[in-house]
PyMOL Python script that loads the backbone (N, CA, C, O; Angstrom):
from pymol import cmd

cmd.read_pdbstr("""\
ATOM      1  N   UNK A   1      -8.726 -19.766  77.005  1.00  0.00           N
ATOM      2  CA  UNK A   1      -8.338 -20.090  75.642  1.00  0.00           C
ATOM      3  C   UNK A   1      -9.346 -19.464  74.685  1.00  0.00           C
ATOM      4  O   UNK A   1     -10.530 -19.350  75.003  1.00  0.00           O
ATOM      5  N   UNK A   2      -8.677 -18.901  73.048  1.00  0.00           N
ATOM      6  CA  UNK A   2      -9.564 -18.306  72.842  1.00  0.00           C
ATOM      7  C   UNK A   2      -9.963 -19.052  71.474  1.00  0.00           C
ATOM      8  O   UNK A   2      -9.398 -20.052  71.031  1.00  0.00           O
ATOM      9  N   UNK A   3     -11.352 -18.179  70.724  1.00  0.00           N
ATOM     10  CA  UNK A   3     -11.633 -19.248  69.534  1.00  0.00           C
ATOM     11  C   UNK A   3     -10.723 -19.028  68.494  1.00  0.00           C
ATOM     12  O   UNK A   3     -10.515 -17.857  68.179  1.00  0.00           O
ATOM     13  N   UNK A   4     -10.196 -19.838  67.955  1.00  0.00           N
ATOM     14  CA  UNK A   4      -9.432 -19.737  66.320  1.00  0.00           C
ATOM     15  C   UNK A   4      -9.839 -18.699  65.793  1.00  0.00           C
ATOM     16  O   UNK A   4     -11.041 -18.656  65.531  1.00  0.00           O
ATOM     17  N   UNK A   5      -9.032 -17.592  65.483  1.00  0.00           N
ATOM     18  CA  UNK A   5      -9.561 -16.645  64.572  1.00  0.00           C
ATOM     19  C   UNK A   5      -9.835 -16.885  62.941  1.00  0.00           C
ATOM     20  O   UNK A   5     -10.479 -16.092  62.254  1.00  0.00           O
ATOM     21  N   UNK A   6      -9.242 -18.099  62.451  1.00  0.00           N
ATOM     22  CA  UNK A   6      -9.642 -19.015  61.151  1.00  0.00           C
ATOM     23  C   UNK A   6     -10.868 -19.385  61.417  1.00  0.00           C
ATOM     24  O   UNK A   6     -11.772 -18.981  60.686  1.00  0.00           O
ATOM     25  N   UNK A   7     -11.212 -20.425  62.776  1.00  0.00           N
ATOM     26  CA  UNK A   7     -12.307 -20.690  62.443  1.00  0.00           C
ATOM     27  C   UNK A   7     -13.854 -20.067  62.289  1.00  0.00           C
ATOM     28  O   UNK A   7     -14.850 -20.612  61.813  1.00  0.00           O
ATOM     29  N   UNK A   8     -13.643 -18.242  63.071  1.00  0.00           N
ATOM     30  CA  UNK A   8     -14.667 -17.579  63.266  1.00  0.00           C
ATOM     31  C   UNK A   8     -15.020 -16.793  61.248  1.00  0.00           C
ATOM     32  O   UNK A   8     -15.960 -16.343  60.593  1.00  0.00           O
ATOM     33  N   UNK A   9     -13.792 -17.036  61.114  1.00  0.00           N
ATOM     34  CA  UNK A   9     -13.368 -16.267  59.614  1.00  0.00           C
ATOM     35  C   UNK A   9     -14.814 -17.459  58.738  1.00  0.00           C
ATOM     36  O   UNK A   9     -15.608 -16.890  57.989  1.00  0.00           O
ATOM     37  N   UNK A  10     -14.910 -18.492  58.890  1.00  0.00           N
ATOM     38  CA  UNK A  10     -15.705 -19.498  57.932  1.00  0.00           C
ATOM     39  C   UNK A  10     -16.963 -19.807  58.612  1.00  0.00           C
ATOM     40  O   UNK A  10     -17.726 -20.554  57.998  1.00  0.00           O
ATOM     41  N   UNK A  11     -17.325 -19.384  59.744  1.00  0.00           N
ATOM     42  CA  UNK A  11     -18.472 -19.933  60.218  1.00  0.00           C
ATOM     43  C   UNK A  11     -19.242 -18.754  60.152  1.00  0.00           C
ATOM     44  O   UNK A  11     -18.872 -17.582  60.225  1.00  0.00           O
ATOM     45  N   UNK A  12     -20.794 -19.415  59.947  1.00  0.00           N
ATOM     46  CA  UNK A  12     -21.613 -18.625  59.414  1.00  0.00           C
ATOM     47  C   UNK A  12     -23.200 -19.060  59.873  1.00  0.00           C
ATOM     48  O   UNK A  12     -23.540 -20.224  59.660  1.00  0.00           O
ATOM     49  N   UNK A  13     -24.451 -17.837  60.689  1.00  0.00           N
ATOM     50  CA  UNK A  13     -25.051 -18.265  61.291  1.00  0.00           C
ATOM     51  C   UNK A  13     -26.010 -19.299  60.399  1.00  0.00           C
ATOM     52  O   UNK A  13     -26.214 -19.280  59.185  1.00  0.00           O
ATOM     53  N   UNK A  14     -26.711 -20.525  61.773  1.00  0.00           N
ATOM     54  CA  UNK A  14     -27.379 -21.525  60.826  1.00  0.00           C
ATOM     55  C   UNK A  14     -28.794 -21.173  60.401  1.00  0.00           C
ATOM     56  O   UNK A  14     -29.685 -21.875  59.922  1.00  0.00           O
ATOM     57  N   UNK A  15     -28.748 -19.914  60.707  1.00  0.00           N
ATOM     58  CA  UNK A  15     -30.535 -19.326  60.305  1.00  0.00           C
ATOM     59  C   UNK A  15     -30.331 -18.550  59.285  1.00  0.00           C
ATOM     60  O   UNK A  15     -30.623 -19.119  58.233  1.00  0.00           O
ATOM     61  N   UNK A  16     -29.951 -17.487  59.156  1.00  0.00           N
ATOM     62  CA  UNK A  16     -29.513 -16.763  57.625  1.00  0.00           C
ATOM     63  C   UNK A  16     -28.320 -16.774  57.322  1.00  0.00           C
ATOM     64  O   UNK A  16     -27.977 -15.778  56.686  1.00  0.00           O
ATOM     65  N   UNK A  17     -27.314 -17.721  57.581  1.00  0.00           N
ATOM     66  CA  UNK A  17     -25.891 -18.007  56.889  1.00  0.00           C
ATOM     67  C   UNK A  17     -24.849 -16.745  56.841  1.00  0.00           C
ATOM     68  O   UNK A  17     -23.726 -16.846  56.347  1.00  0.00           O
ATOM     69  N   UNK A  18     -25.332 -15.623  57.379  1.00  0.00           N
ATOM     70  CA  UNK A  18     -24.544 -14.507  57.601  1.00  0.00           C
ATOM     71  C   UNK A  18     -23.448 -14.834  58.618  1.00  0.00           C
ATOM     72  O   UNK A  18     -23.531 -15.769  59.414  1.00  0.00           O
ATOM     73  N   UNK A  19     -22.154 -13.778  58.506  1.00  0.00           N
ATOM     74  CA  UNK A  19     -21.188 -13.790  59.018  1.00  0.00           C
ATOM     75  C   UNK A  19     -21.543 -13.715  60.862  1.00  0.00           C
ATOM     76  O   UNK A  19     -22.442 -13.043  61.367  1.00  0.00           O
ATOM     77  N   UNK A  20     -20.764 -14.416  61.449  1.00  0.00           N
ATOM     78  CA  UNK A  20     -20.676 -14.362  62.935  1.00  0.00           C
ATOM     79  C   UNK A  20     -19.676 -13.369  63.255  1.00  0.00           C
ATOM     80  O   UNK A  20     -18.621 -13.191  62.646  1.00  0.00           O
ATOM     81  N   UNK A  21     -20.148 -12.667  64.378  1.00  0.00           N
ATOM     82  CA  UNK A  21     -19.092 -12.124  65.375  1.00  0.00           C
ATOM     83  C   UNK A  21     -18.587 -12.340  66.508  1.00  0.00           C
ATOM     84  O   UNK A  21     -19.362 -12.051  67.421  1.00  0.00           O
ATOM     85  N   UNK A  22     -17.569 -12.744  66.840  1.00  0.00           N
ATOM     86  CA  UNK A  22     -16.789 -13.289  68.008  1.00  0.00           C
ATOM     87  C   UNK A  22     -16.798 -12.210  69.796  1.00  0.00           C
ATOM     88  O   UNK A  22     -16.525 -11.018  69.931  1.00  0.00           O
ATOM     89  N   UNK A  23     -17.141 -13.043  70.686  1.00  0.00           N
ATOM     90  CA  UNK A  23     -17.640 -11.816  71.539  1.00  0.00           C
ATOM     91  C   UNK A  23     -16.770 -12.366  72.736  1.00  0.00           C
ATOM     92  O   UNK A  23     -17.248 -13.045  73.645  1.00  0.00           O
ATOM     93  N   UNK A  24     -15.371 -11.983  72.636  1.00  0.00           N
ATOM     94  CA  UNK A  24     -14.224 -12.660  73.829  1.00  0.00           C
ATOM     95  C   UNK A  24     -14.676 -12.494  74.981  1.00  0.00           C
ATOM     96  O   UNK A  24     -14.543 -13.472  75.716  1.00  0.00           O
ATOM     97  N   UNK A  25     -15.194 -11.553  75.437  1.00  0.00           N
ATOM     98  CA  UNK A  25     -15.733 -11.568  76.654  1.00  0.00           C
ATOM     99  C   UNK A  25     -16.917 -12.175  77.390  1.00  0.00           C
ATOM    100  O   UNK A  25     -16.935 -12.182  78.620  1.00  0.00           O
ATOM    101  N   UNK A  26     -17.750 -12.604  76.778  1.00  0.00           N
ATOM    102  CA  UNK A  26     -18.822 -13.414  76.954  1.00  0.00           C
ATOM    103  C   UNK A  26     -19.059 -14.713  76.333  1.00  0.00           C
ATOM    104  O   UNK A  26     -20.096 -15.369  76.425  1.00  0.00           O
ATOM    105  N   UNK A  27     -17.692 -15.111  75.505  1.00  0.00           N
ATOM    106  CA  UNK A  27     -17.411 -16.578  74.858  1.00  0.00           C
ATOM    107  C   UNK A  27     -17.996 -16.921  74.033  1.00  0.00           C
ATOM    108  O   UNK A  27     -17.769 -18.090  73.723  1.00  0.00           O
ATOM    109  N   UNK A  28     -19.170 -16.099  73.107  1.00  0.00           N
ATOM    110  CA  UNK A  28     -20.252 -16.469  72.232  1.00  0.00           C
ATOM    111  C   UNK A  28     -20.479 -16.080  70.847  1.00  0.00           C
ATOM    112  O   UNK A  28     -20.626 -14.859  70.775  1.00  0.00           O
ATOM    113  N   UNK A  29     -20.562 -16.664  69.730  1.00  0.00           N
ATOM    114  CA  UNK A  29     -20.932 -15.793  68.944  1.00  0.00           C
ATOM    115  C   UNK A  29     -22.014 -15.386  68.397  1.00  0.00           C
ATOM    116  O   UNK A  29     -22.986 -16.080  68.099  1.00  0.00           O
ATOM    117  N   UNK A  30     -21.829 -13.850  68.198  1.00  0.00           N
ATOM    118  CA  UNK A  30     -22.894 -13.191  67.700  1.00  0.00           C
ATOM    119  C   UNK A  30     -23.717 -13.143  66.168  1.00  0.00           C
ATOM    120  O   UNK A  30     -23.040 -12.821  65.190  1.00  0.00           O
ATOM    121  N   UNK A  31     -24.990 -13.425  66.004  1.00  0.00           N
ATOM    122  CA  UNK A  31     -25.549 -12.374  64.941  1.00  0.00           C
ATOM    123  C   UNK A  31     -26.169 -11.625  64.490  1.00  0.00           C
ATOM    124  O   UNK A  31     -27.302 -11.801  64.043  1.00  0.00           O
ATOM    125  N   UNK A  32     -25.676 -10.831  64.508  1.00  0.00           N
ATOM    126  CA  UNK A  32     -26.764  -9.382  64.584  1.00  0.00           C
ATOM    127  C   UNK A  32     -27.391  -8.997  63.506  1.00  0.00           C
ATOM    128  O   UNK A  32     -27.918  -7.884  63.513  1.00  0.00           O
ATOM    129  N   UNK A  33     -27.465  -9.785  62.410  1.00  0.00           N
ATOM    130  CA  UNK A  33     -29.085  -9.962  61.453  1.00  0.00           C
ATOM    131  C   UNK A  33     -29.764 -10.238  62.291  1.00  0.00           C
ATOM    132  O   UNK A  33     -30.407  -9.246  62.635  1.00  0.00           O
ATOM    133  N   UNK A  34     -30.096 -11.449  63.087  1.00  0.00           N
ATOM    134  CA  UNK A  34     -30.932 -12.448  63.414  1.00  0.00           C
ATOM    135  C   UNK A  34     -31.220 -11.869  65.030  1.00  0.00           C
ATOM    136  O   UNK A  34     -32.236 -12.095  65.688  1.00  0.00           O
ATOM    137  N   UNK A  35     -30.107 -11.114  65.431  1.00  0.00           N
ATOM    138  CA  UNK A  35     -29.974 -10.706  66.946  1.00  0.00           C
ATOM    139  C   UNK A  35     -30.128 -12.002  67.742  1.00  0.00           C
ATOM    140  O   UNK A  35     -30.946 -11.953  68.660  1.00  0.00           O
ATOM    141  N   UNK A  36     -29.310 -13.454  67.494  1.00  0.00           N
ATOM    142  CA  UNK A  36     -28.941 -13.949  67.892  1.00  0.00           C
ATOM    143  C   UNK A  36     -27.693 -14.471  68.689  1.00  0.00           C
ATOM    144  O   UNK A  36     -26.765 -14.044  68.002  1.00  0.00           O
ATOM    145  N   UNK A  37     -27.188 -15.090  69.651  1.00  0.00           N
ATOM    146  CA  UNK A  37     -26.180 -15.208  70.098  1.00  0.00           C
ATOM    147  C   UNK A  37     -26.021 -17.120  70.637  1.00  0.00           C
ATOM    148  O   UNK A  37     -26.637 -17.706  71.527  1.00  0.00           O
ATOM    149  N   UNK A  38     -24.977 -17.644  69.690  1.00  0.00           N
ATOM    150  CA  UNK A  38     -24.813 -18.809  70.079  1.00  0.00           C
ATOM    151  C   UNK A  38     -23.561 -19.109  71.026  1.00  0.00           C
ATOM    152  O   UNK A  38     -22.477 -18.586  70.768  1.00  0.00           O
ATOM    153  N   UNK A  39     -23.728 -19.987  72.166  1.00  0.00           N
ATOM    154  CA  UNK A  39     -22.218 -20.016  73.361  1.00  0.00           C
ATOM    155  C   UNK A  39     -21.447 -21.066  72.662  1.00  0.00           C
ATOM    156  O   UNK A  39     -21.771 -21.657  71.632  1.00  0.00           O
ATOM    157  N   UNK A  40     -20.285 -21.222  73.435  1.00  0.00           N
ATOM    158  CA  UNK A  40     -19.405 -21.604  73.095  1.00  0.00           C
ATOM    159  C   UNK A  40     -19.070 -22.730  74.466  1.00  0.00           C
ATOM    160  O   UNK A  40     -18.817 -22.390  75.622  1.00  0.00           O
ATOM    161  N   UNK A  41     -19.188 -24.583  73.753  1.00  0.00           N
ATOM    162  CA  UNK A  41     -18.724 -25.480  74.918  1.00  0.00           C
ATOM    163  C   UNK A  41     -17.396 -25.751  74.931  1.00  0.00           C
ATOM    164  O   UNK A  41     -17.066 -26.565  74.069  1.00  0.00           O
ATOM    165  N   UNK A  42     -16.463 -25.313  75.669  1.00  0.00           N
ATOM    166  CA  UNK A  42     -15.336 -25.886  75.514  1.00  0.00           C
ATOM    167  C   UNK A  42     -14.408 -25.526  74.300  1.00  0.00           C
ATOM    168  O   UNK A  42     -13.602 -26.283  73.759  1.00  0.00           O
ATOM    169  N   UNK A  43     -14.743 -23.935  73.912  1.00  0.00           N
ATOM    170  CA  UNK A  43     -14.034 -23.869  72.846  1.00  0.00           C
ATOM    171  C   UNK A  43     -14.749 -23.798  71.733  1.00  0.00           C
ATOM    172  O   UNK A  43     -14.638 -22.886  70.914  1.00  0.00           O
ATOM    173  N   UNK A  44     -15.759 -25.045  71.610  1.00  0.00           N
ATOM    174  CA  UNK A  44     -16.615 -25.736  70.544  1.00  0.00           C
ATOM    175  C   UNK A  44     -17.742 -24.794  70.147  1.00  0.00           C
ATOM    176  O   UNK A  44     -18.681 -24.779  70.943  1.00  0.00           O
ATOM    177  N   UNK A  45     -17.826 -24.145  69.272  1.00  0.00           N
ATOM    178  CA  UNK A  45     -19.349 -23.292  68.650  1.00  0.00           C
ATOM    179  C   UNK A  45     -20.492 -23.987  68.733  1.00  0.00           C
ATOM    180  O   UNK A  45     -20.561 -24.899  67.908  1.00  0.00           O
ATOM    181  N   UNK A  46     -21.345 -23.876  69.394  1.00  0.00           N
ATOM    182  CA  UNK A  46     -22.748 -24.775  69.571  1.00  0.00           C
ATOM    183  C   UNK A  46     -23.717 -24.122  68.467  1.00  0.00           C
ATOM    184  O   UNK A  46     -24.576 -23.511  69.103  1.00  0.00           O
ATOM    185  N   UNK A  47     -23.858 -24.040  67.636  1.00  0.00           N
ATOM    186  CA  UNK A  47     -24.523 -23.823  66.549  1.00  0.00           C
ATOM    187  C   UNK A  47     -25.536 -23.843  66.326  1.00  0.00           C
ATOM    188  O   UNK A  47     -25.674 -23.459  65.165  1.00  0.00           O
ATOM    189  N   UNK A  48     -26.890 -24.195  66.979  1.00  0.00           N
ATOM    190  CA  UNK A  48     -27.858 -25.077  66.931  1.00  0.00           C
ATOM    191  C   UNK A  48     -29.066 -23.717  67.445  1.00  0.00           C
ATOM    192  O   UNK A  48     -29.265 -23.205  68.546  1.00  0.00           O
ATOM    193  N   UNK A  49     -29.753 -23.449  65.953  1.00  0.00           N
ATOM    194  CA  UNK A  49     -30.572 -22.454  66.355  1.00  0.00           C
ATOM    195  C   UNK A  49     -31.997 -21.959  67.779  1.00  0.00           C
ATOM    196  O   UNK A  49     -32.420 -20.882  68.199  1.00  0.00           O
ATOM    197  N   UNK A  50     -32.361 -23.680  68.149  1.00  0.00           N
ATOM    198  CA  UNK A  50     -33.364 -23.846  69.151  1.00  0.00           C
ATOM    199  C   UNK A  50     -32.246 -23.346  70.586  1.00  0.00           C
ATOM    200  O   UNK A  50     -32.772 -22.876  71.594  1.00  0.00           O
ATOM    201  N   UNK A  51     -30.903 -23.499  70.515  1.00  0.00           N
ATOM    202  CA  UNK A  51     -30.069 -23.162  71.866  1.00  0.00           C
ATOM    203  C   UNK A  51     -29.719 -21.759  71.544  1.00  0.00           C
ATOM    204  O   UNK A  51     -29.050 -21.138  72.370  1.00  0.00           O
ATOM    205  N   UNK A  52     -30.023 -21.287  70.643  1.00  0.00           N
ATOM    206  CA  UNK A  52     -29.570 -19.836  70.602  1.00  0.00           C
ATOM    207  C   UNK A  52     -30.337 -18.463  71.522  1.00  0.00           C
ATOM    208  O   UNK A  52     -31.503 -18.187  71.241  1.00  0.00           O
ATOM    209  N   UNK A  53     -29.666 -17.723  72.514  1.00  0.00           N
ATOM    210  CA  UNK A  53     -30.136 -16.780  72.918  1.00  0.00           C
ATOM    211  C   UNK A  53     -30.399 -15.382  72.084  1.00  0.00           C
ATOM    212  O   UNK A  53     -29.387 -14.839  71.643  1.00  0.00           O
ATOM    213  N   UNK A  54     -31.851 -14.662  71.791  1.00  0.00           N
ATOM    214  CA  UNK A  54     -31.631 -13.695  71.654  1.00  0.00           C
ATOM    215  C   UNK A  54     -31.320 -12.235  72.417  1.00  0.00           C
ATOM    216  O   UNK A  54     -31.663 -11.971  73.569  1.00  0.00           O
ATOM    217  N   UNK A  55     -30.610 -11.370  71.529  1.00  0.00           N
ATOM    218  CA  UNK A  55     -29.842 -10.349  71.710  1.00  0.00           C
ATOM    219  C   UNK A  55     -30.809  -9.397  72.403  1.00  0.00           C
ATOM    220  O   UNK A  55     -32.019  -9.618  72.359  1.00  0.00           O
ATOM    221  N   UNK A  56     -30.351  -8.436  72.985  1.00  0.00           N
ATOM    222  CA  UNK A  56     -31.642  -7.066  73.057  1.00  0.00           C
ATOM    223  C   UNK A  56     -30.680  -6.136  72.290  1.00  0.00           C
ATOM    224  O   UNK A  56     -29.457  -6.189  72.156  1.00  0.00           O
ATOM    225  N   UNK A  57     -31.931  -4.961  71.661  1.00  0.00           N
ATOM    226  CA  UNK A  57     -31.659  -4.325  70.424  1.00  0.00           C
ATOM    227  C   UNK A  57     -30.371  -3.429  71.047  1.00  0.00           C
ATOM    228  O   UNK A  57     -29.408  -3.188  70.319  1.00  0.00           O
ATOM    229  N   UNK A  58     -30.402  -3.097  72.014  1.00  0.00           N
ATOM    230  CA  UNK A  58     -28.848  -2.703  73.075  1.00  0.00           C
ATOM    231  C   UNK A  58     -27.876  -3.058  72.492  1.00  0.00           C
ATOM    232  O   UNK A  58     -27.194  -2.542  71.606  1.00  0.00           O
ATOM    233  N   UNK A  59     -27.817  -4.271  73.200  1.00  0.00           N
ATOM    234  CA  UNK A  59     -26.725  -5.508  72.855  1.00  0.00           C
ATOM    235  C   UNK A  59     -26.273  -5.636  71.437  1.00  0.00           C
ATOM    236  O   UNK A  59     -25.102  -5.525  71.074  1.00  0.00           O
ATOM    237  N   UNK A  60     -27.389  -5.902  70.599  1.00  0.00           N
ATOM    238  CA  UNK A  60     -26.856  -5.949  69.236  1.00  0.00           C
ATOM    239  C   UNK A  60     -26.584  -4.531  68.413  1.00  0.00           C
ATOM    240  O   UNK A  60     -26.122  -4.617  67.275  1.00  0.00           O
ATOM    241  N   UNK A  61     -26.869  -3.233  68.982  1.00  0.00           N
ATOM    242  CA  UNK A  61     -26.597  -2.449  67.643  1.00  0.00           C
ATOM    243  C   UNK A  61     -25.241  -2.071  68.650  1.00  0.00           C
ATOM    244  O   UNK A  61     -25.080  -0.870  68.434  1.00  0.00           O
ATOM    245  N   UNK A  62     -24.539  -2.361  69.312  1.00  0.00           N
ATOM    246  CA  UNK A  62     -23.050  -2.439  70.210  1.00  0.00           C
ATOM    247  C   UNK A  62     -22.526  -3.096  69.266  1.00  0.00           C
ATOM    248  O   UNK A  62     -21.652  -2.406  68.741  1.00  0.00           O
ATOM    249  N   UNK A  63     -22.645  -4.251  68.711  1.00  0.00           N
ATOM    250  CA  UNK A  63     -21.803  -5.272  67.765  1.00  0.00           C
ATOM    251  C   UNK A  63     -21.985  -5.112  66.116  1.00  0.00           C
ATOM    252  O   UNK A  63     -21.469  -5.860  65.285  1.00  0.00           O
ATOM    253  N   UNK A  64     -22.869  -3.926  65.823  1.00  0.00           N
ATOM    254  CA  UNK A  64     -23.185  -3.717  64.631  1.00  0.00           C
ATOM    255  C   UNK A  64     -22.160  -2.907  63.852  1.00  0.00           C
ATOM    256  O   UNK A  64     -22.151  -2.654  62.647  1.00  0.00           O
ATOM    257  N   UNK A  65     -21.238  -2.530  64.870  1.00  0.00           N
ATOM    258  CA  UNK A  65     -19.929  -1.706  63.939  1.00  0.00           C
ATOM    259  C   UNK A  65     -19.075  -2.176  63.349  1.00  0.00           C
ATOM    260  O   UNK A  65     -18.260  -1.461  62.766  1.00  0.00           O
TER     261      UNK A  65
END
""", "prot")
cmd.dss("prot")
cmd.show_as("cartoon", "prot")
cmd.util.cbc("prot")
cmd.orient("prot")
C-alpha cells in the first residue's frame, strides 16, 4: 500500500520545514536539505527528527532532481 499522494503534497520536514520526497521503494521520506530520511510505520510518516536516518551525499544528490 502506498502513501497518499495528498498527504506527501502537505508534509514538510520537522528540522527545516522543507518539502519531503516520497521514496516508494524504500517506504521513506526523504530530505535532501537536511540529507535526512524519515520511515514509514504502517503507512504512518514517523516524523521525529532523533529517528531520522541520514542520507549519503550518493543517495541524496539521486533525489535532488
Amino acid at each position: 500500500m502506498a502513501l497518499n499522494p495528498a498527504l506527501t503534497d502537505i508534509l514538510a520536514c520537522p528540522v527545516c520545514k522543507g518539502k519531503l520526497k516520497y521514496d516508494k521503494d524504500g517506504q521513506r521520506l526523504l530530505c535532501t536539505f537536511d540529507r535526512l530520511a524519515y520511515r514509514l510505520s504502517n503507512n504512518i510518516p514517523v516524523l521525529l527528527a532523533n529517528e531520522a536516518v541520514v542520507l549519503s551525499a550518493e543517495e541524496c544528490e539521486k533525489w535532488r532532481s
